[in-house]
C-alpha positions in Angstrom: 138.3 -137.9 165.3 140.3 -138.4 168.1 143.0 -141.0 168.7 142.3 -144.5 169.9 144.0 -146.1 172.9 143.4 -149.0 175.2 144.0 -149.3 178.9 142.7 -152.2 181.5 140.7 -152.2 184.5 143.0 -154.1 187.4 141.5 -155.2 190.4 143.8 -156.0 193.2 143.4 -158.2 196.5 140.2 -158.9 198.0 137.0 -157.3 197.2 133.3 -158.1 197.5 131.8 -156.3 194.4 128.5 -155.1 195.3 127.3 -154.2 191.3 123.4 -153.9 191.7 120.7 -154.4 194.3 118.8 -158.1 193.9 115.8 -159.3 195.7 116.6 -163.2 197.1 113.1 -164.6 198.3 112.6 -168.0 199.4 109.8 -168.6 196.5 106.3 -168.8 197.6 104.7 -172.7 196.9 102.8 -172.8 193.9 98.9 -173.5 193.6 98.3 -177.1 192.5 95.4 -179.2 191.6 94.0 -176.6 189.1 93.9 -176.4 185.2 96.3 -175.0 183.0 96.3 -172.2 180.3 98.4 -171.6 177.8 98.4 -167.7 176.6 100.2 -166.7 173.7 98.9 -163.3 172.7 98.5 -163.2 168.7 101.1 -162.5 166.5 103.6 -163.3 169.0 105.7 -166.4 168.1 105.0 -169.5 170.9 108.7 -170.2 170.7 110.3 -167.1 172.9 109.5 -168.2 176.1 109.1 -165.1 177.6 105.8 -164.8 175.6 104.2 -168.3 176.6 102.9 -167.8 179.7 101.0 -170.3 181.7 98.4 -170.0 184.7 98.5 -172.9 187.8 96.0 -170.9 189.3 92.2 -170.2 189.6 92.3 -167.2 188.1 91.1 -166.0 185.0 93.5 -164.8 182.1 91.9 -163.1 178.7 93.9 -162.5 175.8 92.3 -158.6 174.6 93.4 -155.9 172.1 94.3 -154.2 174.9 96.4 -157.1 176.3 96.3 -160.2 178.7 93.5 -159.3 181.5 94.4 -161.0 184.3 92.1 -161.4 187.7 94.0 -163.0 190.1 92.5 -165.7 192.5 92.0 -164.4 196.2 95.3 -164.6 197.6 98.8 -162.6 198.6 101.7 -163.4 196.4 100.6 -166.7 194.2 101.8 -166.7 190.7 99.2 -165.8 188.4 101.2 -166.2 184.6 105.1 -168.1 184.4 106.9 -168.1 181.5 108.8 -171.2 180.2 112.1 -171.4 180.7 114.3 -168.3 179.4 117.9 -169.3 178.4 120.3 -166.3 178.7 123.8 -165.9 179.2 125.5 -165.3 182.9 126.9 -162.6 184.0 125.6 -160.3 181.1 122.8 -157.9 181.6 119.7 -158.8 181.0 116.7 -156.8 181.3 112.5 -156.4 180.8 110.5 -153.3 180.0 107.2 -153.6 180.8 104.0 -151.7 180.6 100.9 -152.9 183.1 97.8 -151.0 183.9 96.7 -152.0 187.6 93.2 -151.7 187.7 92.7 -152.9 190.8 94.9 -154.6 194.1 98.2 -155.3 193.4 100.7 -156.8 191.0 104.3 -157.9 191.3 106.8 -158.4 188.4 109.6 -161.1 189.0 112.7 -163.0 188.1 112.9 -166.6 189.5 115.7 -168.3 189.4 116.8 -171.5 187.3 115.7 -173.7 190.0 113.0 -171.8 191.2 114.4 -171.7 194.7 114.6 -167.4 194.9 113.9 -164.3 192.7 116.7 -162.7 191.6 114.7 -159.5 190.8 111.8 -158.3 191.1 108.9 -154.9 191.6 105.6 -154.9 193.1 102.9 -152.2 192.3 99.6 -151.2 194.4 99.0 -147.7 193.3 95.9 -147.9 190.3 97.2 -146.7 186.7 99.5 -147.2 184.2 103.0 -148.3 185.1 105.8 -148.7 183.1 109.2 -149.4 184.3 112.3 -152.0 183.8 113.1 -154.9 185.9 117.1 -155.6 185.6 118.5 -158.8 186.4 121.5 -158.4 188.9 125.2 -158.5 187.3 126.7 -161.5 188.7 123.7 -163.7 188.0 125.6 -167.2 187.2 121.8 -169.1 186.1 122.1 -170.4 182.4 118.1 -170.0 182.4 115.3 -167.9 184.6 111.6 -167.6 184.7 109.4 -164.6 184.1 106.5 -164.2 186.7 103.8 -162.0 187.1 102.0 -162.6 190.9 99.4 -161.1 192.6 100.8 -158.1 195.5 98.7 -157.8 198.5 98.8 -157.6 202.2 96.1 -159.4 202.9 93.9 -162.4 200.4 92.6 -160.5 197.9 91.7 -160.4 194.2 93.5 -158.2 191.7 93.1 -156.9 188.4 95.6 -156.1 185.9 96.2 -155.9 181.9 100.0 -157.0 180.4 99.6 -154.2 178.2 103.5 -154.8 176.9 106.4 -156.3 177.7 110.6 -157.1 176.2 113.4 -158.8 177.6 116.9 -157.6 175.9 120.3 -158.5 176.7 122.6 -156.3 176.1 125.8 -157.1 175.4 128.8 -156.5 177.8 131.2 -153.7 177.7 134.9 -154.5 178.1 135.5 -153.5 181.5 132.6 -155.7 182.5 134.4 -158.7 181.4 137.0 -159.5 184.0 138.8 -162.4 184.0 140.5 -164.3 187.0 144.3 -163.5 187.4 145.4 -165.4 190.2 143.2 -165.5 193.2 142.4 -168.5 195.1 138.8 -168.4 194.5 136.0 -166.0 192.4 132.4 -166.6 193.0 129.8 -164.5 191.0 126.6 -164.2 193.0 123.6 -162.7 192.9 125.0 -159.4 195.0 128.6 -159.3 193.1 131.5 -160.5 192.5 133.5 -162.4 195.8 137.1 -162.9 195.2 139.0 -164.8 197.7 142.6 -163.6 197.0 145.6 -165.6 196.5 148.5 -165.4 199.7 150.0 -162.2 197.8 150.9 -158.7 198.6 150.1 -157.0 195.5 149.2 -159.6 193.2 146.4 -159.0 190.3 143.2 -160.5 191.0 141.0 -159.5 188.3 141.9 -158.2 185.0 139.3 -156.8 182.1 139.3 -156.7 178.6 141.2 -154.1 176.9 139.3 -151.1 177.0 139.0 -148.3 174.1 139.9 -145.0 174.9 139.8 -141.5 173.3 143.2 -139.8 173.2 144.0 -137.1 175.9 139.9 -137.6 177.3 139.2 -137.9 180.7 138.3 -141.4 182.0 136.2 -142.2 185.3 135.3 -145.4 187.0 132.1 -145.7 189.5 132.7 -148.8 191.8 131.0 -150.2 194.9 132.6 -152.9 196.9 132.1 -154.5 200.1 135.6 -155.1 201.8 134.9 -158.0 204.1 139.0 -158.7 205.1 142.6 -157.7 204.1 142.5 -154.7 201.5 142.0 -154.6 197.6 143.1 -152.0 195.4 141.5 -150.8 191.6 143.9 -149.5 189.1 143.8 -148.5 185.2 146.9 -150.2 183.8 148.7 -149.0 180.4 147.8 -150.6 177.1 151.5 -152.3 177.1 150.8 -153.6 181.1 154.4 -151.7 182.1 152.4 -149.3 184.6 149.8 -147.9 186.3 
């Protein structure tokens, strides 16, 4: 087994971090004035909140062996189940894996944020069948809580049909060089589209500094990055377990 080492990931001057893709929608105005339903699929605790979905709609929700049947009310985008509220911890990953069969119309799969203001991910389906995919929350994400939302997905009004065969949320926890902590810049934002550091009046200066980060002796080590450089210049380094050099 090879040797352990550690290293650091430095990030100097200014940079825009541009980790993943998100979706920000101005959230479209909820249905009111009809009853509510409370679905919690059997054998599934009421207390995640992830798993107690309710219906502000007119639609009509089943609970099946096969899953919750859903048949949307004649509309575009309205919400057809929400979650409660889902506590999770920022700037970690946090992901769903889903499995829906689309029967008929459209479906879309979404992350709404704490104060249901915009989504901060989400999918939408018209193709008929089975589909099965993962919704990822954003890195950078600072909400202490989301919603999960499952909509309707049409062009034009319209009813849809489609069965919640499956679905888990997990959280992963972060590795090292994920965890960055603020150095000395004059300002660090984490948004929904990255990490914006605002550097401090310096020439070299670090910005952001990781964890220290495990490394196999004599192995090769890359780094994928994707910034946005919006003024000035940033650089990214790997700095020596003792911090003497580059």
């Amino acid at each position: 087994m090879g040797k352990k080492i550690l290293s650091w990931v430095v990030i100097i001057s200014q940079v825009y971090a541009s980790c993943a893709q998100a979706t920000s929608t101005l959230v479209e105005q909820e249905q009111k004035g009809s009853s509510t339903a409370r679905i919690v699929p059997q054998g599934i605790s009421p207390i995640s909140p992830e798993k107690s979905l309710t219906s502000s709609v007119k639609n009509k929700v089943e609970w099946k062996e096969t899953g919750i049947d859903v048949t949307t009310n004649p509309c575009k985008w309205d919400y057809q189940l929400i979650s409660k509220e889902i506590p999770i911890v920022s700037n970690t990953p946090f992901e769903l894996d889903f499995e829906v069969y689309l029967k008929q119309g459209g479906f879309g799969v979404k992350f709404l944020s704490q104060d249901r203001k915009k989504f901060l991910g989400a999918k939408y389906y018209q193709k008929p069948g089975l589909v099965k995919d993962t919704l990822k929350l954003p890195f950078g994400v600072s909400n202490k809580s989301i919603y999960l939302v499952f909509t309707n997905s049409l062009l034009e009004p319209g009813v849809s049909r489609f069965i919640i065969k499956n679905y888990a949320l997990t959280q992963p926890l972060l590795p090292p060089e994920k965890i960055l902590t603020p150095f000395s810049p004059q300002s660090v934002e984490r948004t929904d589209k990255g990490i914006e550091v605002i550097t401090n009046p310096g020439k070299l200066d670090y910005q952001l500094i990781s964890k220290p980060i495990p490394l196999t002796l004599a192995s090769a080590l890359e780094l994928a990055f994707e910034a946005d450089l919006k003024e000035g210049g940033f650089a990214v380094k790997f700095l020596s377990h003792d911090k003497k050099k580059f």
